[in-house]
Structures are given as structure tokens and as C-alpha cells.
C-alpha positions, 0 to 999 in steps of 0.5 A, a space after each residue: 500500500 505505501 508504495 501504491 502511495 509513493 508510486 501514485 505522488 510521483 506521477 501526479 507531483 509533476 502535474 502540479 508543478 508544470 512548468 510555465 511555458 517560455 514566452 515569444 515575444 515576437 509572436 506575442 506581438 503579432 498577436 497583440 497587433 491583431 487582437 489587442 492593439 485596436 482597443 490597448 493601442 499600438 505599442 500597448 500605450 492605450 487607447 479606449 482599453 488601458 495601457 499596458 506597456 511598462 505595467 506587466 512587469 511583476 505580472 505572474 503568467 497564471 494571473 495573467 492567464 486567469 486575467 484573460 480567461 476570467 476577465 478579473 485582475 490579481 487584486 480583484 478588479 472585475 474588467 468591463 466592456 469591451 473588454 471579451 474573455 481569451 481562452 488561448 493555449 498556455 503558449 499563446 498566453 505566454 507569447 503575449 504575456 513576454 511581448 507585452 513585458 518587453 515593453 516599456 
């Protein structure tokens, strides 16, 4: 039984620890300029949405995701119209979330 036990944390240790994938910026970019800059402006200095460019910085990729997918900020803050929900794969938010890091 204890081995069952040992055998069953070590398969399933992995999958709570999986890694966060490294992020492509130049994609994250190409992204950013077809789905984001029209509302965060080019460069992500703004526009009708906020901008986002030098704000990311301290930003974690799971409350960034949680971000996009839920609409709600790591402190809480419910985002509003226009604003429409993402469900990308994790590379893609990765990709986006390293370009928009990049930025100053």
C-alpha cells in the first residue's frame, strides 16, 4: 500500500508543478497587433482599453492567464466592456504575456 502511495505522488507531483511555458515575444506581438492593439493601442500605450506597456512587469503568467480567461485582475478588479474573455493555449498566453513585458 505505501508504495501504491509513493508510486501514485510521483506521477501526479509533476502535474502540479508544470512548468510555465517560455514566452515569444515576437509572436506575442503579432498577436497583440491583431487582437489587442485596436482597443490597448499600438505599442500597448492605450487607447479606449488601458495601457499596458511598462505595467506587466511583476505580472505572474497564471494571473495573467486567469486575467484573460476570467476577465478579473490579481487584486480583484472585475474588467468591463469591451473588454471579451481569451481562452488561448498556455503558449499563446505566454507569447503575449513576454511581448507585452518587453515593453516599456
Amino acid at each position: 500500500m505505501k508504495k501504491m502511495v509513493l508510486l501514485a505522488s510521483s506521477l501526479l507531483i509533476p502535474l502540479a508543478f508544470a512548468a510555465t511555458p517560455k514566452g515569444n515575444a515576437a509572436k506575442g506581438k503579432t498577436f497583440f497587433e491583431a487582437t489587442c492593439s485596436g482597443c490597448h493601442g499600438e505599442g500597448a500605450l492605450g487607447g479606449v482599453g488601458p495601457k499596458l506597456a511598462g505595467k506587466l512587469k511583476k505580472w505572474t503568467f497564471a494571473g495573467f492567464k486567469k486575467t484573460l480567461k476570467e476577465n478579473v485582475t490579481p487584486d480583484k478588479r472585475k474588467l468591463g466592456p469591451p473588454m471579451m474573455k481569451f481562452n488561448l493555449s498556455d503558449q499563446e498566453y505566454a507569447d503575449l504575456l513576454a511581448y507585452l513585458k518587453s515593453l516599456k
